[in-house]
C-alpha positions as CSV (number, residue, x, y, z in Angstrom):
1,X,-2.2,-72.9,241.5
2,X,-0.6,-75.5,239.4
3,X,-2.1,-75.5,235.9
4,X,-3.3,-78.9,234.1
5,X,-2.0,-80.7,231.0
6,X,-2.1,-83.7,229.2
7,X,1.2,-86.2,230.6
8,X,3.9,-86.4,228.5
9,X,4.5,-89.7,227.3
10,X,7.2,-91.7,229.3
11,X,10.5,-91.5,228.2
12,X,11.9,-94.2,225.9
13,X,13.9,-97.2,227.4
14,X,17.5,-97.9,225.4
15,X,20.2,-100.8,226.2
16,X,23.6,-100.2,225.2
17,X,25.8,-103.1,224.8
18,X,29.1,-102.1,224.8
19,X,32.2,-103.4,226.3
20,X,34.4,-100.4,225.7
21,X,34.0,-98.2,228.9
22,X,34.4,-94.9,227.4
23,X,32.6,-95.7,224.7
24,X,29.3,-96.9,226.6
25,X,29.7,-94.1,229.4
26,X,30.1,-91.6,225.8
27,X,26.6,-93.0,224.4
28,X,24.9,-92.9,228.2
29,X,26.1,-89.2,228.2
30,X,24.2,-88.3,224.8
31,X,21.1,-90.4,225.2
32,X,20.2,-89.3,228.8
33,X,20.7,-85.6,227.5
34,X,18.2,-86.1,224.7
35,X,15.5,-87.5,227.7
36,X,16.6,-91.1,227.0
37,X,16.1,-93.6,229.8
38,X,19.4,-95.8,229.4
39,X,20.7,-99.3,230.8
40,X,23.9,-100.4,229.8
41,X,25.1,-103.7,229.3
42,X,29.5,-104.8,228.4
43,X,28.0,-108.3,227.1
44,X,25.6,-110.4,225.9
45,X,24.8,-112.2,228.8
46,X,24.7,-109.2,230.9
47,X,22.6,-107.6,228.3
48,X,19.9,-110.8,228.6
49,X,19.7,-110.5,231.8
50,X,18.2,-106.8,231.5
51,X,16.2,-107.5,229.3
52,X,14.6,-110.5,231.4
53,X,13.2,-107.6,233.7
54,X,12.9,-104.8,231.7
55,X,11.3,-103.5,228.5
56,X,13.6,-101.4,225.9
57,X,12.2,-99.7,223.1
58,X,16.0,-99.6,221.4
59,X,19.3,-101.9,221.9
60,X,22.7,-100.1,220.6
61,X,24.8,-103.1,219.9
62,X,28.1,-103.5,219.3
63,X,29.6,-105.7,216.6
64,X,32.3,-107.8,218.6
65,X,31.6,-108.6,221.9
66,X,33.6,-110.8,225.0
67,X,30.8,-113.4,224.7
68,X,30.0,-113.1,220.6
69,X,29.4,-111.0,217.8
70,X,25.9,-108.7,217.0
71,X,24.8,-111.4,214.7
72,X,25.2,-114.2,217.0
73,X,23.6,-112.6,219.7
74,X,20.7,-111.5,217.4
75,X,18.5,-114.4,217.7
76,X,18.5,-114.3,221.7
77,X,18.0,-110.8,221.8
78,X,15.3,-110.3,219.5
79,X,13.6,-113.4,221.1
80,X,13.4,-111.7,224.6
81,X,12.9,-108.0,223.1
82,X,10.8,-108.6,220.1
83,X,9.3,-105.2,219.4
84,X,12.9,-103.1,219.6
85,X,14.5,-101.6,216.9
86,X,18.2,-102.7,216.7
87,X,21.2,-100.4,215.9
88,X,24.5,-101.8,215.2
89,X,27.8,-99.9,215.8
90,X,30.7,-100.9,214.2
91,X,34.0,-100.0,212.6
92,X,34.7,-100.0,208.8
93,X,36.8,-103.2,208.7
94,X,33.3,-105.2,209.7
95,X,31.4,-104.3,207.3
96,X,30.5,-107.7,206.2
97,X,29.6,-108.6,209.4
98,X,26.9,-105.7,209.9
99,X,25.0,-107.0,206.8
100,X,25.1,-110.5,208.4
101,X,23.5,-108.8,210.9
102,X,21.4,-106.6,209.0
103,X,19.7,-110.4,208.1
104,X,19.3,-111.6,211.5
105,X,16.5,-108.7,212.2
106,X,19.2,-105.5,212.8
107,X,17.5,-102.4,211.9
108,X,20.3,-99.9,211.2
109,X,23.8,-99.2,211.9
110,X,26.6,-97.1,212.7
111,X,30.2,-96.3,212.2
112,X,32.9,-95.8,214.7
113,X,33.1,-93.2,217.0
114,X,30.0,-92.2,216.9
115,X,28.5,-89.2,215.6
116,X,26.4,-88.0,217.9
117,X,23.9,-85.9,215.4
118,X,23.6,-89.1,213.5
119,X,22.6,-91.5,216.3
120,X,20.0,-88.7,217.5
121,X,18.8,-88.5,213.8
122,X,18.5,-92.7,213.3
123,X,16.9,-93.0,216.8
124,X,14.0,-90.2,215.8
125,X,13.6,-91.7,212.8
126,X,13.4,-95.8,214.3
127,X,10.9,-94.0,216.7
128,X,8.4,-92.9,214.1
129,X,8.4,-96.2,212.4
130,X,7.7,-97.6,215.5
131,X,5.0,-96.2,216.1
132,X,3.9,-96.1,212.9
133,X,4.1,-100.2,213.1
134,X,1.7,-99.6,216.8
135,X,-0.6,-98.0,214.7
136,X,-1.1,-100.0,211.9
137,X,-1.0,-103.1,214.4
138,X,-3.8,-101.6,216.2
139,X,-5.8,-100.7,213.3
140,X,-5.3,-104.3,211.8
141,X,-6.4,-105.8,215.1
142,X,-9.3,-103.6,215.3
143,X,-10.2,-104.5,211.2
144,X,-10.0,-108.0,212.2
145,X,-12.3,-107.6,215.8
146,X,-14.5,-105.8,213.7
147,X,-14.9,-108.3,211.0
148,X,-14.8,-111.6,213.3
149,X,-17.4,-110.1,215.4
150,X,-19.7,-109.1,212.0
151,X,-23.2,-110.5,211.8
152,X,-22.3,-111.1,207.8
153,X,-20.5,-113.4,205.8
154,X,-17.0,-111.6,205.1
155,X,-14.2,-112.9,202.5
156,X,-11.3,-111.8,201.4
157,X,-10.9,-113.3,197.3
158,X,-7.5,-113.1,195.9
159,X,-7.5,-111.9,192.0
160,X,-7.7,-115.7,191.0
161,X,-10.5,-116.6,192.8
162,X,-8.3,-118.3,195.6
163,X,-10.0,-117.2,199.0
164,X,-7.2,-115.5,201.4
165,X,-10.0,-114.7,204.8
166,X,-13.2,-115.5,205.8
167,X,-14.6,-114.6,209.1
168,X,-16.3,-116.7,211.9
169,X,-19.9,-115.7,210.6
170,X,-19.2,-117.3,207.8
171,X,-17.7,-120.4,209.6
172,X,-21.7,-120.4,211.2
173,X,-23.5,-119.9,207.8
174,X,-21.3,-122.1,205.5
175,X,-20.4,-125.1,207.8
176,X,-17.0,-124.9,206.5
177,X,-14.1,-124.0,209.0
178,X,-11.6,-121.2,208.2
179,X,-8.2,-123.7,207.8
180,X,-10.8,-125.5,204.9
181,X,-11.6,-123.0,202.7
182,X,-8.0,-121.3,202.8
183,X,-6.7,-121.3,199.0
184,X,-9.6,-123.1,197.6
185,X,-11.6,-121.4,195.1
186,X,-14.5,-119.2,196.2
187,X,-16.6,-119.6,193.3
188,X,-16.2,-123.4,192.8
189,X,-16.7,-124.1,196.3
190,X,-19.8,-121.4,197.3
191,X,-21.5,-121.4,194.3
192,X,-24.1,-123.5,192.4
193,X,-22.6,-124.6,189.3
194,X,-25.1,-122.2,187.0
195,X,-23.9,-119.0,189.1
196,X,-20.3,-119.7,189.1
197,X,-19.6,-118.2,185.2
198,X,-22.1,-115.1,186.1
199,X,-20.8,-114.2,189.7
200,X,-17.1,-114.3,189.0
201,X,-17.8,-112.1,185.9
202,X,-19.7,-109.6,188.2
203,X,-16.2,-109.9,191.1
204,X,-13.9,-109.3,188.6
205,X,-14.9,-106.2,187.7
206,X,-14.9,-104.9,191.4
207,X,-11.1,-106.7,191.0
208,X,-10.6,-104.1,188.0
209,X,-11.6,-101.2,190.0
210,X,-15.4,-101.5,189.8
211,X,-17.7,-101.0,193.3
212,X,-20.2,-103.6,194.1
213,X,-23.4,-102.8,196.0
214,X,-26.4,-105.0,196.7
215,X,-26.0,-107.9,194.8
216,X,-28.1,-111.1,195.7
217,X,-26.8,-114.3,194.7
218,X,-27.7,-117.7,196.0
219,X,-25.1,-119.5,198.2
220,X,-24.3,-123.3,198.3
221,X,-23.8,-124.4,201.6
222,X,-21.9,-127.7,203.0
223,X,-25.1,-129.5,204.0
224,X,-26.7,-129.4,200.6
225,X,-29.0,-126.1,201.0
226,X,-28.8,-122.7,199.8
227,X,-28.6,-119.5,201.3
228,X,-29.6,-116.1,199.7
229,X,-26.9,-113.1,200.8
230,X,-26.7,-109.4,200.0
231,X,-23.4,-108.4,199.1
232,X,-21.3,-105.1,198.7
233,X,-17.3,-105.5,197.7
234,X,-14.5,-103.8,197.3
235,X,-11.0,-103.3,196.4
236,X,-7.9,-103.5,198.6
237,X,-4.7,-102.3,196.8
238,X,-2.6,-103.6,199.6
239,X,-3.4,-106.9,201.4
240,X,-0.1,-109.3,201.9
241,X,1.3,-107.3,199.1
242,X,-1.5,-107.5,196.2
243,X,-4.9,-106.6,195.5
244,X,-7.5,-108.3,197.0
245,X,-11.2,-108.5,197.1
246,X,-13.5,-107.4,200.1
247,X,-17.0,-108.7,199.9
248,X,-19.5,-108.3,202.8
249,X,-22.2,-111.0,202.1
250,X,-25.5,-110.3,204.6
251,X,-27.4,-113.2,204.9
252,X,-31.0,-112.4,203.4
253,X,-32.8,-116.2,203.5
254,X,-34.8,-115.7,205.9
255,X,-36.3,-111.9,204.5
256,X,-36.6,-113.5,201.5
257,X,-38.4,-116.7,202.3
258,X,-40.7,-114.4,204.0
259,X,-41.1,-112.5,200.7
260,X,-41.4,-115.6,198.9
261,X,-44.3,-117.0,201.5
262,X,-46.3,-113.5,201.0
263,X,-46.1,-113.1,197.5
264,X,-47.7,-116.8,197.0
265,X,-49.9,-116.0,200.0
266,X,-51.1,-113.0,197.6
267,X,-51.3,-115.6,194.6
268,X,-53.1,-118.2,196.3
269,X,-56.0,-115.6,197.8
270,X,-56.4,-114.2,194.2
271,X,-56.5,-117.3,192.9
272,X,-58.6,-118.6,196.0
273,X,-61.2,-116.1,195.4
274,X,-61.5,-117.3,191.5
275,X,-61.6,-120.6,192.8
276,X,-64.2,-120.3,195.2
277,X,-66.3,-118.2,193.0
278,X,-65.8,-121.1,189.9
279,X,-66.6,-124.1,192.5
280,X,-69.8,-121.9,193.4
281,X,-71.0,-122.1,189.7
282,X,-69.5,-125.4,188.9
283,X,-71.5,-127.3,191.9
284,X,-74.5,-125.9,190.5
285,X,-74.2,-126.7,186.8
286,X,-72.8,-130.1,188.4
287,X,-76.0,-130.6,190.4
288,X,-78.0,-129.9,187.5
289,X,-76.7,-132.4,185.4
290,X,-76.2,-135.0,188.2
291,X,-80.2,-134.7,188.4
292,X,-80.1,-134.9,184.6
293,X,-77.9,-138.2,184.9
294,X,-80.3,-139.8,187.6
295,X,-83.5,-139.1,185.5
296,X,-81.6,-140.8,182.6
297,X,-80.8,-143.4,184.8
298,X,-84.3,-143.7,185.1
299,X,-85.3,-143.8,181.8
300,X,-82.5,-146.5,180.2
301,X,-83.9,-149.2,182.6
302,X,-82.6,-152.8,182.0
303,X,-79.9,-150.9,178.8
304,X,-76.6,-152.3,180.4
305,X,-75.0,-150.3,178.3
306,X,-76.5,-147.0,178.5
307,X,-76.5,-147.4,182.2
308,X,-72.7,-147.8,181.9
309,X,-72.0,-144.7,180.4
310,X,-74.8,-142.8,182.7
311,X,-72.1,-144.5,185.7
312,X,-69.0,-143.5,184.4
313,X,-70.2,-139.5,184.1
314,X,-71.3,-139.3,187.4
315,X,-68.6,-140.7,188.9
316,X,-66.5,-138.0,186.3
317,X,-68.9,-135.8,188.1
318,X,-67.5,-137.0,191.4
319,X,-64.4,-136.6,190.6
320,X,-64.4,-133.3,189.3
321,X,-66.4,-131.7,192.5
322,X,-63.6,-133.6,194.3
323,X,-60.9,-131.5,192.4
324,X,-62.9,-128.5,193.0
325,X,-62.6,-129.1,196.6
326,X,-59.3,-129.6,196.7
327,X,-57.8,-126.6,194.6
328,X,-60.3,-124.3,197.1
329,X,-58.8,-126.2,200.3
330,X,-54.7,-126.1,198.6
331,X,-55.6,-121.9,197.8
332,X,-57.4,-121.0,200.9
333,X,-55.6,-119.5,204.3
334,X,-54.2,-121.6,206.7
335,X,-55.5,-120.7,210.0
336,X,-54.2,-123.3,212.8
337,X,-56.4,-124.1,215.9
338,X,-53.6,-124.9,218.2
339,X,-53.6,-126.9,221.4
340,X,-51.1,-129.5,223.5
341,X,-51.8,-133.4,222.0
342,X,-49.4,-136.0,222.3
343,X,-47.9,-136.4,218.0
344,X,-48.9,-139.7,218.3
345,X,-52.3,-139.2,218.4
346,X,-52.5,-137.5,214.9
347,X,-51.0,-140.6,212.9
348,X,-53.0,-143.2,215.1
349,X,-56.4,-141.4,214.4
350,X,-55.0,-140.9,210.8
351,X,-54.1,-145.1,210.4
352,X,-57.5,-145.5,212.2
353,X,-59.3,-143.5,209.4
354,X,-57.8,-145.6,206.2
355,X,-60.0,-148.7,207.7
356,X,-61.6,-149.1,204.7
357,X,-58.7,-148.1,202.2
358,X,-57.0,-151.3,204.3
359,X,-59.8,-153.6,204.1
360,X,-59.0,-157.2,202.3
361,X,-54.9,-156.3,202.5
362,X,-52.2,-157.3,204.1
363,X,-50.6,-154.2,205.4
364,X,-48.5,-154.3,209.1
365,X,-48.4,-151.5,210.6
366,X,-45.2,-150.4,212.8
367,X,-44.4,-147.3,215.7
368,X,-40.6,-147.0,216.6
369,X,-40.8,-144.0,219.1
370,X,-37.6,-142.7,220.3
371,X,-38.6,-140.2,222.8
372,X,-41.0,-140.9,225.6
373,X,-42.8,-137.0,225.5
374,X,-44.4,-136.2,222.1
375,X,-46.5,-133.4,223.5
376,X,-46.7,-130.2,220.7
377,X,-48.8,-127.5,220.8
378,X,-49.9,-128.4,216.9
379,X,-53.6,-128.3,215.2
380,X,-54.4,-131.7,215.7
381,X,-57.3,-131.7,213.0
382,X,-54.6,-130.6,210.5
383,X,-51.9,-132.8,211.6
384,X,-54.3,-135.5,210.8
385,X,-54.4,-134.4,207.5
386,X,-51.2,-134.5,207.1
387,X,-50.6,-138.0,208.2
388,X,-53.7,-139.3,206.5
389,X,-52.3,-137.9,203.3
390,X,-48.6,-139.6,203.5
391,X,-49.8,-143.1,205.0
392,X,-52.4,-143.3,202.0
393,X,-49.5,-142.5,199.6
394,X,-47.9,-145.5,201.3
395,X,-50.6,-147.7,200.9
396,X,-51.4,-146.6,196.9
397,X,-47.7,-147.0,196.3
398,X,-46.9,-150.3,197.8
399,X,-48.0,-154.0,197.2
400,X,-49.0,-156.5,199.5
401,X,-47.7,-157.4,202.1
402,X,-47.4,-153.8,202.9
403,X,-44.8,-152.9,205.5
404,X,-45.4,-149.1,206.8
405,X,-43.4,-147.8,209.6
406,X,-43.8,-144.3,211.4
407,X,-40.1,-143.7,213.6
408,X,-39.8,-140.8,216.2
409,X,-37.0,-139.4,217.3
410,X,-36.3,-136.2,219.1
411,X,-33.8,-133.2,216.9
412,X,-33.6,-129.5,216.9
413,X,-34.7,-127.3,214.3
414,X,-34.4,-123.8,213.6
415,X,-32.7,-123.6,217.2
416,X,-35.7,-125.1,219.2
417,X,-36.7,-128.1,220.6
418,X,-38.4,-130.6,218.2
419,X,-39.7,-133.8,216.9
420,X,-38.8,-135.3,213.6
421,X,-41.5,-137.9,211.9
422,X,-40.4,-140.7,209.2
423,X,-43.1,-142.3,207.6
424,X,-41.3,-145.3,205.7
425,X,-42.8,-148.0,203.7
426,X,-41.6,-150.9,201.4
427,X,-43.1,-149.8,197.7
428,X,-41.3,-149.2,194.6
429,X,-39.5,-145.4,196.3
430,X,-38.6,-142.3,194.7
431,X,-37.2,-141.5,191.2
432,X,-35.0,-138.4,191.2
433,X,-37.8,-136.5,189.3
434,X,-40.3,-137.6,192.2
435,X,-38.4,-136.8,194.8
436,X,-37.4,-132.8,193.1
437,X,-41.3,-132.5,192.2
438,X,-43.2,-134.2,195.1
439,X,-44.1,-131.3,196.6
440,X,-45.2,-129.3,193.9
441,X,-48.8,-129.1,193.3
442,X,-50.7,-131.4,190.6
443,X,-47.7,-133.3,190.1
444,X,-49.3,-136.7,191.0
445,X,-47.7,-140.5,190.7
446,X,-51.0,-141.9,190.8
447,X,-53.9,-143.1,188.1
448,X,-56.3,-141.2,189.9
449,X,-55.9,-137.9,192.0
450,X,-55.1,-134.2,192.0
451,X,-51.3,-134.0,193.2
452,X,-52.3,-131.3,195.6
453,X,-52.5,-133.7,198.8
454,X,-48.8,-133.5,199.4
455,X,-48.3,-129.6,199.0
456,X,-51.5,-129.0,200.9
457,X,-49.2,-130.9,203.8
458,X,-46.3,-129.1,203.1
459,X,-48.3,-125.7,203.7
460,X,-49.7,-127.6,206.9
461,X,-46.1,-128.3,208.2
462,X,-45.2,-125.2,206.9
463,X,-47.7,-123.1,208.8
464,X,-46.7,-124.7,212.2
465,X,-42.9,-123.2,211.4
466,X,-41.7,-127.0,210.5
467,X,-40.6,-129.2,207.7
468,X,-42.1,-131.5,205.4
469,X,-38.9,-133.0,202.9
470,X,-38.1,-136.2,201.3
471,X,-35.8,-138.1,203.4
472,X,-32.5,-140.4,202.2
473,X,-34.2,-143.9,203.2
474,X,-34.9,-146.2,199.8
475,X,-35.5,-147.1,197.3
476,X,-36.7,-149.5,197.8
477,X,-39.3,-147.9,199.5
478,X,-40.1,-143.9,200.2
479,X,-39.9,-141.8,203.2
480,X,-40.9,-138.9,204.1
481,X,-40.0,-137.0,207.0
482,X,-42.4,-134.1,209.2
483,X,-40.1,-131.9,211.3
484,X,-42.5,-130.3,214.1
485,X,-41.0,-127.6,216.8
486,X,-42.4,-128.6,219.9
């Protein structure tokens, strides 16, 4: 029974090029003893044409050849055997010409005759480096498989801040392509200007030897927005011949919107429960002292005056139970009662609903709709709300003739299918404060009002997984765009 064991690996491949007969049947002798496999080759056109249908792992070469010398025939060689180790054999007298050679990729050489010890010794040795060189070729293309394949942002930051890598993740996340960020500082070009100072500080400490593990910055990314990443770095002693920084960023937006949106959630119920519990008391103190006010009322008779004032405090009544209202509806849960309406419905009924606010204006009224469908599976009663909200915005803000224009155009966002809103009008627009603080609540441009209508539509928008924002039209004029997946 013949026994099993693992194959022995195939015998390496050598080309002499020699045109001396003795001398390249001498060098066949030795290399075939030692479990070479040899071709031989007296030029360098014979020699090409070997290696045109074979692979060597080694070419013995002599210096002076009938067609050229080693370094001539360098170029042409290594060109059609890229990956084999050259070894030049030559006498003393052409010495100059080996380190000529030596230049033009020649990997060792040899003096005539031959010592056969020696060339057994070099060849052993070229061997391990070569494979040596396999091994760190496959390691460096299984590093960079691993990291181009990488759900994470990964860049390699040179000890001046100059990026030297960064993988195709990144290429998704940033918006920047790899040929566009080579060289260009990572801090300066990822970073909002108030991080820069603090995250190189923390980088250049993982530069001096220091680890890195968890850090969350905020990232700036080509379109404007920011991304929040996790990231864990470290030092490579040896990349292109210096030091370089690893960093792994994991990109954590996402988690930590959803963190953001529960902690407020947890706010706004605690604070929705004080709320409710205040309006509950308030409306019956208010009650109270609206009866109070109409008994009053009552009792001035024909004072003009008096009956002024007894006015003005219940419409500050009004006004106040109004307030209540609205803090309990911008605190409470939003709980959508979703069904299939055609968009278009929500800002008609909406427009249809300001009759009154209209009444005695000139206001025209325009649709642009750039996509025939507008079905969503939305809250209608809520939508409303929204687009109530925006086009009585428009009519407070602008003077007559009022121009207000709703545009509708298909898009894509978050990945899926959807329908982006502009609701445009010709008033005064935006300042840079109004446009950062328009959402926020009780931050209100008008005389009279709570500033909460606009983030009570944001958390509207919000809660059907779109996007209220600001958009770039004006001033003159605002606009304001709703972002609904389908």
């Amino acid at each position: 029974m013949t026994s099993l064991s693992a194959s022995a690996p195939p015998p390496a491949h050598v080309l002499i090029i020699e045109d001396d007969d003795d001398a390249r049947a001498n060098l066949r002798d030795i290399l075939e003893l030692d479990n070479f496999e040899v071709s031989v080759a007296p030029s360098i056109a014979a020699a090409l044409a070997v290696l045109a249908t074979r692979r060597v792992e080694f070419l013995i070469l002599d210096r002076r050849l009938p067609d050229g010398t080693a370094e001539e025939a360098l170029p042409r060689l290594k060109a059609s055997a890229p990956d084999a180790a050259v070894i030049i054999i030559t006498g003393y007298t052409d010495l100059h010409g080996v380190i000529a050679a030596l230049r033009e990729g020649a990997d060792d050489y040899l003096l005539k005759p031959v010592n056969p010890d020696l060339l057994r010794k070099r060849l052993e040795q070229l061997r391990e480096r070569q494979r040596m060189l396999r091994e760190n070729r496959r390691a460096e293309n299984a590093f960079r498989a691993l990291i181009g394949a990488a759900g994470c942002m990964i860049v390699i930051v040179r000890p001046d801040g100059s990026i030297a890598y960064m993988n195709a993740f990144a290429e998704h996340l940033t918006g920047y392509a790899p040929d566009e960020v080579t060289d260009r500082d990572f801090f300066q070009l990822f970073l909002p200007a108030d991080d820069q100072s603090r995250v190189r500080q923390v980088f250049s400490c993982v530069h001096e030897g220091g680890e890195l593990h968890n850090y969350q910055c905020r990232l700036a990314l080509r379109d404007g927005s920011r991304a929040a990443l996790l990231w864990n770095a470290c030092r490579l002693d040896d990349y292109s011949d210096q030091p370089v920084l690893l960093a792994v960023g994991q990109d954590i937006t996402t988690l930590k919107d959803a963190q953001d949106r529960a902690l407020r959630a947890e706010r706004l119920a605690a604070i929705g429960q004080m709320v409710a519990g205040l309006a509950h008391e308030s409306r019956n103190a208010l009650q109270r002292s609206q009866s109070c006010l109409e008994m009053l009322e009552l009792e001035v008779g024909d004072n003009a005056s008096a009956l002024d004032l007894v006015q003005r405090a219940l419409r500050a009544q009004q006004q106040l139970h109004k307030l209540f209202e609205e803090v309990r509806g911008y605190v409470a849960p939003i709980n959508l009662d979703r069904g299939f309406c055609q968009l278009c419905e929500t800002w008609r009924e909406a427009w249809e609903s300001l009759g009154k606010a209209r009444q005695g204006r000139q206001v025209e009224f325009r649709e642009l709709v750039a996509c025939g469908d507008l079905e969503c599976f939305v809250d209608r009663f809520r939508l409303v709300q929204v687009f109530r909200n925006l086009l009585e915005n428009s009519l407070a803000a602008a003077r007559d003739p009022v121009v207000i224009e709703v545009a509708c155009e298909p898009t894509v966002y978050g990945g899926r299918d959807a329908i982006r809103v502009a609701v445009r009008d010709n008033g005064p627009g935006l300042n840079a404060q109004q446009r950062a603080k328009i959402f926020e609540p009780f931050f209100t441009t008008k005389t009279q009002g709570t500033g909460l209508g606009m983030a009570i539509a944001q958390r509207i928008v919000a809660a059907h997984e779109g996007e209220l924002a600001v958009g770039a039209h004006g001033p003159p004029g605002a606009e304001i765009l709703v972002t609904l997946p389908r």
